[in-house]
N, CA, C and O atoms as a Tinker XYZ file with bonds, in Angstrom:
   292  protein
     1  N    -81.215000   31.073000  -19.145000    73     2
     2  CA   -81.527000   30.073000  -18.157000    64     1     3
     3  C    -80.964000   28.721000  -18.625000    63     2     4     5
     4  O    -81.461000   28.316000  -19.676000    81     3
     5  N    -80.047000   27.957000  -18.068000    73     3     6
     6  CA   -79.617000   26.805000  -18.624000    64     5     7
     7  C    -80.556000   25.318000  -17.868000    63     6     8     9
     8  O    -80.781000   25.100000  -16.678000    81     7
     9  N    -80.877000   24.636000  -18.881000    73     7    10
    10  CA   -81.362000   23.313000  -18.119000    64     9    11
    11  C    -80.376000   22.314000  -18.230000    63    10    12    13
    12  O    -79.171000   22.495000  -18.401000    81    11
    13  N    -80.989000   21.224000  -18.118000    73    11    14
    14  CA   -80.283000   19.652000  -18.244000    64    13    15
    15  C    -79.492000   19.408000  -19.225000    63    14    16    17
    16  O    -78.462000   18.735000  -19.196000    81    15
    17  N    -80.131000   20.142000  -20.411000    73    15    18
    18  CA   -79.600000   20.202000  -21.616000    64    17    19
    19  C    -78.781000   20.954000  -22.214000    63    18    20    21
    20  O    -78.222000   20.607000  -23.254000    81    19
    21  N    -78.579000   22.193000  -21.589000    73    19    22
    22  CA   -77.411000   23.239000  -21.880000    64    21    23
    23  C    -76.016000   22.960000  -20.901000    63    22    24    25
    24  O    -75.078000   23.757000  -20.923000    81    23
    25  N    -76.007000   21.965000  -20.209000    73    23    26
    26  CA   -74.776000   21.581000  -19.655000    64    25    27
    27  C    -73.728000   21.090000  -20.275000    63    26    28    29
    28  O    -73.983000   20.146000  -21.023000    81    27
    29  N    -72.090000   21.586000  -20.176000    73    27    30
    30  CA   -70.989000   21.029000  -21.157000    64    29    31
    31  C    -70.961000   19.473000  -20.577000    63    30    32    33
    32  O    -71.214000   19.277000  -19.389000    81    31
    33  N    -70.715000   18.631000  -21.265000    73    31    34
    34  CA   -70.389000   17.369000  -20.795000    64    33    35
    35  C    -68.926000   17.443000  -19.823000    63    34    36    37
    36  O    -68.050000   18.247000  -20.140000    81    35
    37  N    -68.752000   16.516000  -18.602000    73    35    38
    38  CA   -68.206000   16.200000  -17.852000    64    37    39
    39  C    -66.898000   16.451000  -18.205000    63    38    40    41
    40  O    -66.664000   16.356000  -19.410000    81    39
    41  N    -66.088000   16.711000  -17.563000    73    39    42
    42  CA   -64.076000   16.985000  -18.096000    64    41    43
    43  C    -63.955000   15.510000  -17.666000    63    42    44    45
    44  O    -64.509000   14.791000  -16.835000    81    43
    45  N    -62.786000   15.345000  -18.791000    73    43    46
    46  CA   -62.209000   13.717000  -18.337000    64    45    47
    47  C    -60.875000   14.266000  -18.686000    63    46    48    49
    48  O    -60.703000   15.308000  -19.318000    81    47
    49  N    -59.911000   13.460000  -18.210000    73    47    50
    50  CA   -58.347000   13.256000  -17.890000    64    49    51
    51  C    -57.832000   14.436000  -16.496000    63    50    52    53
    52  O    -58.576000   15.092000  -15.767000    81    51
    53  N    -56.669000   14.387000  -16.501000    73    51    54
    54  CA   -56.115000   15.218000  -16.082000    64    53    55
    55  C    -55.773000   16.624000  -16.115000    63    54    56    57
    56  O    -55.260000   17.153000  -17.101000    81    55
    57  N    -56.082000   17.285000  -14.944000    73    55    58
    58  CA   -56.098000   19.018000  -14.953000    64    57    59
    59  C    -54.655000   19.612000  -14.380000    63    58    60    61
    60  O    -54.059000   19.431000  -13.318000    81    59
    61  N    -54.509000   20.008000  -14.972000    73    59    62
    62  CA   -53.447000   20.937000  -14.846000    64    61    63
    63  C    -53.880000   22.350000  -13.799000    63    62    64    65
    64  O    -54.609000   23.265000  -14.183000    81    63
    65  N    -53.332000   22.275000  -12.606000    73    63    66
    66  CA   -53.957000   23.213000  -11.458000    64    65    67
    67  C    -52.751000   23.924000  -11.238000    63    66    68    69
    68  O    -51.700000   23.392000  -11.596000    81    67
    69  N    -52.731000   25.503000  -10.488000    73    67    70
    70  CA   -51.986000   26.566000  -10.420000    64    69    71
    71  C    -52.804000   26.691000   -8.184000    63    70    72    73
    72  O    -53.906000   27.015000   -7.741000    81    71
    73  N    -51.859000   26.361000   -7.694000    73    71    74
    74  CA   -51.946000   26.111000   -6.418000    64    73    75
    75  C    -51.468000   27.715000   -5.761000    63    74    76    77
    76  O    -50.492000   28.427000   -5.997000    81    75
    77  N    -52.412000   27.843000   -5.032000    73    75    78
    78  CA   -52.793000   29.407000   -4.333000    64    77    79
    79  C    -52.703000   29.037000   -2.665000    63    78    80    81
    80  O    -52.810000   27.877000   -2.268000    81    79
    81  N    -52.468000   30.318000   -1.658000    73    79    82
    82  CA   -52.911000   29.931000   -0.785000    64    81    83
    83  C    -54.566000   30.186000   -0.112000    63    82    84    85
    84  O    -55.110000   31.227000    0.259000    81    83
    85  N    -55.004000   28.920000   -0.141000    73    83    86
    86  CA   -56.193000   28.985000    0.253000    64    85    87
    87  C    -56.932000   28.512000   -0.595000    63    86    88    89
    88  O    -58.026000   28.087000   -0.222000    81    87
    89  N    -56.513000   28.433000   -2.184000    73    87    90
    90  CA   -57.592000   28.218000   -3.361000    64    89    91
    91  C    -56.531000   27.591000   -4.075000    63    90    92    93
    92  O    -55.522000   27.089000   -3.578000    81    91
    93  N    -56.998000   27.698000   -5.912000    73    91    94
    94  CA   -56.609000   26.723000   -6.390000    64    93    95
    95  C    -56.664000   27.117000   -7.808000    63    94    96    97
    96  O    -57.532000   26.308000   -8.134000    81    95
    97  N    -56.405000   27.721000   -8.853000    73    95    98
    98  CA   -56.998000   27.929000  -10.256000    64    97    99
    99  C    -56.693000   26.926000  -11.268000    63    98   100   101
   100  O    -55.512000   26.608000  -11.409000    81    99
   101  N    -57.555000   26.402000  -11.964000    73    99   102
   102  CA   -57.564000   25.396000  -13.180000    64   101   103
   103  C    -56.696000   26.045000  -14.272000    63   102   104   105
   104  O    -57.162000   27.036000  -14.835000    81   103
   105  N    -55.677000   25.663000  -14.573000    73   103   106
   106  CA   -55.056000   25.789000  -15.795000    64   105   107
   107  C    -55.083000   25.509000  -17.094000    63   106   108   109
   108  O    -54.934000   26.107000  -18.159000    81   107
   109  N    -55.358000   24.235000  -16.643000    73   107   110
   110  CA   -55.775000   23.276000  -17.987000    64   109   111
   111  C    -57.187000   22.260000  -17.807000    63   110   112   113
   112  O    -57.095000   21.102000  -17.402000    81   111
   113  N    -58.581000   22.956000  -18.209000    73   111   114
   114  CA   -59.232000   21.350000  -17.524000    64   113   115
   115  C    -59.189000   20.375000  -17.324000    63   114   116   117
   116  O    -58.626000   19.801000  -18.256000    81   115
   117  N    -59.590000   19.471000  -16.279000    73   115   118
   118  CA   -59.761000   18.176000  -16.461000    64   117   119
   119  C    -60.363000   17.481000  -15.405000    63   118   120   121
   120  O    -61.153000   18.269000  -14.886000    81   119
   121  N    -60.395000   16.148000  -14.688000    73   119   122
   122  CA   -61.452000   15.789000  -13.958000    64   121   123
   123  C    -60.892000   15.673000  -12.653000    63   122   124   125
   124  O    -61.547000   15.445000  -11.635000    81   123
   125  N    -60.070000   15.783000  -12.695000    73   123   126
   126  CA   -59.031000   14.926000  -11.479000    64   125   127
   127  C    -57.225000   15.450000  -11.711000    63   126   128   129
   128  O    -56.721000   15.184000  -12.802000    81   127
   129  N    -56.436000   16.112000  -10.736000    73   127   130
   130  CA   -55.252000   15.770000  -10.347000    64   129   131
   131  C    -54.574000   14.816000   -9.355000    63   130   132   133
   132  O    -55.004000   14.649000   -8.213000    81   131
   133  N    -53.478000   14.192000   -9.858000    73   131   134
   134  CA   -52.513000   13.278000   -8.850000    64   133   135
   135  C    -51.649000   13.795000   -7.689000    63   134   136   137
   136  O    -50.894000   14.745000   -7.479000    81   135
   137  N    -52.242000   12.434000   -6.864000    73   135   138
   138  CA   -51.503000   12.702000   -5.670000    64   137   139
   139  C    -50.156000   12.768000   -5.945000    63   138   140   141
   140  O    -49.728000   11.746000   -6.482000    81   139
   141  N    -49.234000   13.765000   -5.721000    73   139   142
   142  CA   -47.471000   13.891000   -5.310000    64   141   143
   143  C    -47.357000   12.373000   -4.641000    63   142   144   145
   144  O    -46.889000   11.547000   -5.425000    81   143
   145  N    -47.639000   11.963000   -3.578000    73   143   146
   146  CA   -46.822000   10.698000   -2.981000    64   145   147
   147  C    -47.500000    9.703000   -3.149000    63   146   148   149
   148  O    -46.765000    8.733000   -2.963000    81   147
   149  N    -48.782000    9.300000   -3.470000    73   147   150
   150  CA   -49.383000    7.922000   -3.745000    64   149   151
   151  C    -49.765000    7.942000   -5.200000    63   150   152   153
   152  O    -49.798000    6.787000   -5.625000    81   151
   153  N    -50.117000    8.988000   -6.275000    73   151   154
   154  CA   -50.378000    8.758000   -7.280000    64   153   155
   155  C    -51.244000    8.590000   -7.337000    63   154   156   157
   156  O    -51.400000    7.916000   -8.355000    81   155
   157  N    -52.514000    8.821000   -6.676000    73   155   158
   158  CA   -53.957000    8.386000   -6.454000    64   157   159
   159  C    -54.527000    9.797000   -7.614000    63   158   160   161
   160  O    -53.633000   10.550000   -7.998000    81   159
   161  N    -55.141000    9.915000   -7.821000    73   159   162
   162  CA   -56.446000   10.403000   -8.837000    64   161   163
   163  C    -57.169000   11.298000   -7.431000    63   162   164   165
   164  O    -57.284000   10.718000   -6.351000    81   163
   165  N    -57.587000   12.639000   -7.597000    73   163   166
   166  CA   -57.744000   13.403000   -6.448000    64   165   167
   167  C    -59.202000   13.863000   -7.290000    63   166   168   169
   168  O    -58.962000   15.066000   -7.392000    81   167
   169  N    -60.059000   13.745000   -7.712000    73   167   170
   170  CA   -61.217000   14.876000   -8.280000    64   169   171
   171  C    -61.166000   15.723000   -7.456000    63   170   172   173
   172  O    -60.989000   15.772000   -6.239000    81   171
   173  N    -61.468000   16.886000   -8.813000    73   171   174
   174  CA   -60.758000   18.291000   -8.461000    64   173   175
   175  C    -61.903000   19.129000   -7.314000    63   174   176   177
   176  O    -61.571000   20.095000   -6.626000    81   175
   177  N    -63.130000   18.566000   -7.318000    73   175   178
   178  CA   -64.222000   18.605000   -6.246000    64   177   179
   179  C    -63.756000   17.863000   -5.065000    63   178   180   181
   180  O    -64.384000   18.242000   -4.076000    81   179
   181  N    -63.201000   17.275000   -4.887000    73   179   182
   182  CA   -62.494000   16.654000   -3.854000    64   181   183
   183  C    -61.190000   17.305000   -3.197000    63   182   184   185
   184  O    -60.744000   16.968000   -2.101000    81   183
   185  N    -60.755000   18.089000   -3.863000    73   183   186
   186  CA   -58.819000   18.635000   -3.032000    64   185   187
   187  C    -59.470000   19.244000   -2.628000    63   186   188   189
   188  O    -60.517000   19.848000   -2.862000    81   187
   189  N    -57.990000   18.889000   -1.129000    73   187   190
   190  CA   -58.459000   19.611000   -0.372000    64   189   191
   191  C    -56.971000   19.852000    0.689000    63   190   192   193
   192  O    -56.795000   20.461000    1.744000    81   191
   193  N    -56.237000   19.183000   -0.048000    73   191   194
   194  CA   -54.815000   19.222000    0.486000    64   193   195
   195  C    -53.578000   19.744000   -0.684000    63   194   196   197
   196  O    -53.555000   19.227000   -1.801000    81   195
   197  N    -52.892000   20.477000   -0.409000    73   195   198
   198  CA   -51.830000   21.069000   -1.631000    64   197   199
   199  C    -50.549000   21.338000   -0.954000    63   198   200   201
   200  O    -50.391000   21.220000    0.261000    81   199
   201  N    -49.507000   21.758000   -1.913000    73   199   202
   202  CA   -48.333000   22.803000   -1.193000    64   201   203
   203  C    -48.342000   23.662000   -2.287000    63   202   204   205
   204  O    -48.303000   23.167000   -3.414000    81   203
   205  N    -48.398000   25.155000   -2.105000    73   203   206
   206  CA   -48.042000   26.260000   -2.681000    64   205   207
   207  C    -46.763000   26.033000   -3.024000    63   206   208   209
   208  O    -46.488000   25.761000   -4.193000    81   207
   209  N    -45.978000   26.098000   -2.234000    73   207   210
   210  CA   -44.228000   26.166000   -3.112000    64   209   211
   211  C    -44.092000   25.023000   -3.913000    63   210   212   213
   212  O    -43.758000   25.179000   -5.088000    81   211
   213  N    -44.282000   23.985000   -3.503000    73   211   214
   214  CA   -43.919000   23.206000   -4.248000    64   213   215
   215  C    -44.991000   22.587000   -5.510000    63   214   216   217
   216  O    -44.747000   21.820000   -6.441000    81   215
   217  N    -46.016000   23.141000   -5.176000    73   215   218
   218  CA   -47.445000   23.122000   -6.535000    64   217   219
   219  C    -47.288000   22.058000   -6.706000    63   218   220   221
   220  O    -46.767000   21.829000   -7.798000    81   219
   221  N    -47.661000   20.569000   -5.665000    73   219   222
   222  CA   -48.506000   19.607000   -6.302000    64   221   223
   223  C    -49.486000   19.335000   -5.237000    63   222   224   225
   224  O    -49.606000   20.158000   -4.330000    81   223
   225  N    -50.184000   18.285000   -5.254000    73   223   226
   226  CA   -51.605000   18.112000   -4.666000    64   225   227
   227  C    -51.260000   16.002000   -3.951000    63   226   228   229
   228  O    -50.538000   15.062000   -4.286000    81   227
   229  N    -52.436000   16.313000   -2.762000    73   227   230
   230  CA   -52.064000   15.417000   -2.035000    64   229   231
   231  C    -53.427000   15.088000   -1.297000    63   230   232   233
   232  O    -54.121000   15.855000   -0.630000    81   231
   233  N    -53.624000   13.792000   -1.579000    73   231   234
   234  CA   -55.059000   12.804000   -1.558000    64   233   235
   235  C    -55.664000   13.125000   -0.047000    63   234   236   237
   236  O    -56.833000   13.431000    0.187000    81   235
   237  N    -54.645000   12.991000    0.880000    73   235   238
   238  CA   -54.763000   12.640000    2.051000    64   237   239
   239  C    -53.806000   14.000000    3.287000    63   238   240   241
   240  O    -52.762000   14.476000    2.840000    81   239
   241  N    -54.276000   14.455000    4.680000    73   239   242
   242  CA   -53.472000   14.573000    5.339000    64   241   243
   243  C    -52.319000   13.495000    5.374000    63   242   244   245
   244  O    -51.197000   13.932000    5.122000    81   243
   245  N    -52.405000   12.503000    5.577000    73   243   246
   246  CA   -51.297000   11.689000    5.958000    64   245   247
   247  C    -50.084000   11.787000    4.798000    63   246   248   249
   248  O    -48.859000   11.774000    4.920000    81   247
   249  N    -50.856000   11.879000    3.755000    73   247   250
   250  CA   -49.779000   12.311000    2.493000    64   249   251
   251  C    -49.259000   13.497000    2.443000    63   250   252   253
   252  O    -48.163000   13.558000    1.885000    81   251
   253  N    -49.728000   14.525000    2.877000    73   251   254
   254  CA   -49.212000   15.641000    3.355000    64   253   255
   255  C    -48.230000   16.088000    4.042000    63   254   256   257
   256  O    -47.438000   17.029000    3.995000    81   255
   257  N    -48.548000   14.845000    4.959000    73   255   258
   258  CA   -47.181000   15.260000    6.138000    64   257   259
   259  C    -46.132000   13.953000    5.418000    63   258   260   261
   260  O    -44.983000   14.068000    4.992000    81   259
   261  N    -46.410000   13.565000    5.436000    73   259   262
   262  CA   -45.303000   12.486000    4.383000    64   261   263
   263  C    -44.314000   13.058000    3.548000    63   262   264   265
   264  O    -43.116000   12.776000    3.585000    81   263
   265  N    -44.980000   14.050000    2.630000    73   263   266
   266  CA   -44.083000   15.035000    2.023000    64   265   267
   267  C    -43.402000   15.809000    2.935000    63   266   268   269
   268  O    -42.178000   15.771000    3.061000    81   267
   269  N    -43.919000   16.299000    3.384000    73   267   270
   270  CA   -43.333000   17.505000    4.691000    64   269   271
   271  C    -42.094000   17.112000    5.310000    63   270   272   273
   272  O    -41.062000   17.783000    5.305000    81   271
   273  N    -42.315000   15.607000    6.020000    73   271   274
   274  CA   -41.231000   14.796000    6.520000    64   273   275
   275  C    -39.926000   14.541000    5.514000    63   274   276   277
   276  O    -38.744000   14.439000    5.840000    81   275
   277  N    -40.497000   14.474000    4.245000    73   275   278
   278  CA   -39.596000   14.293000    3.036000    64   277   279
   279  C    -38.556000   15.139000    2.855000    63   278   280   281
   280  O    -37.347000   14.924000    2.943000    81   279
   281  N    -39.287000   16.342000    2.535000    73   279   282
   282  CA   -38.670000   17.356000    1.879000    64   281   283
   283  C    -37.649000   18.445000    2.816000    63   282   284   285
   284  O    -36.592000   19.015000    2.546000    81   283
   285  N    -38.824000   18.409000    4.450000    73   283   286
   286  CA   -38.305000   19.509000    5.214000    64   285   287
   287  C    -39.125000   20.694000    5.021000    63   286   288   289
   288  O    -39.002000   21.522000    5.924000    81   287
   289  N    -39.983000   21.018000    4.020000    73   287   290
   290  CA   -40.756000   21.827000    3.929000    64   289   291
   291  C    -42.286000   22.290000    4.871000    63   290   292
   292  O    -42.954000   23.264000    4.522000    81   291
């Protein structure tokens, strides 16, 4: 049974994520990945936007299609 006290302390820096469709697997822990087009800090409880082919992560719809428009993808 774990309490208050058997919890690992919080991940800090940057995670290294392996982008699925539909999901997402942690590679490397950490607290937060960067947005591809703004560079924003995404906590990893927070994504909710990605591209599979191109495996990076993106803060916002609007950043999403930003790339999209970019790339052609």
């Amino acid at each position: 049974m774990l309490n208050r006290y058997d919890r690992s302390p919080p991940m800090n820096g940057e995670a290294e994520v392996k982008y699925l469709d539909g999901d997402f697997r942690v590679v490397r822990p950490g607290a937060f990945v960067r947005c591809a087009v703004t560079g924003a800090a995404i906590p990893l409880e927070e994504l909710k936007y990605w591209s599979v082919d191109r495996q990076e992560a993106y803060a916002t719809p609007e950043a999403a299609l930003q790339r999209f428009k970019e790339t052609g993808l």
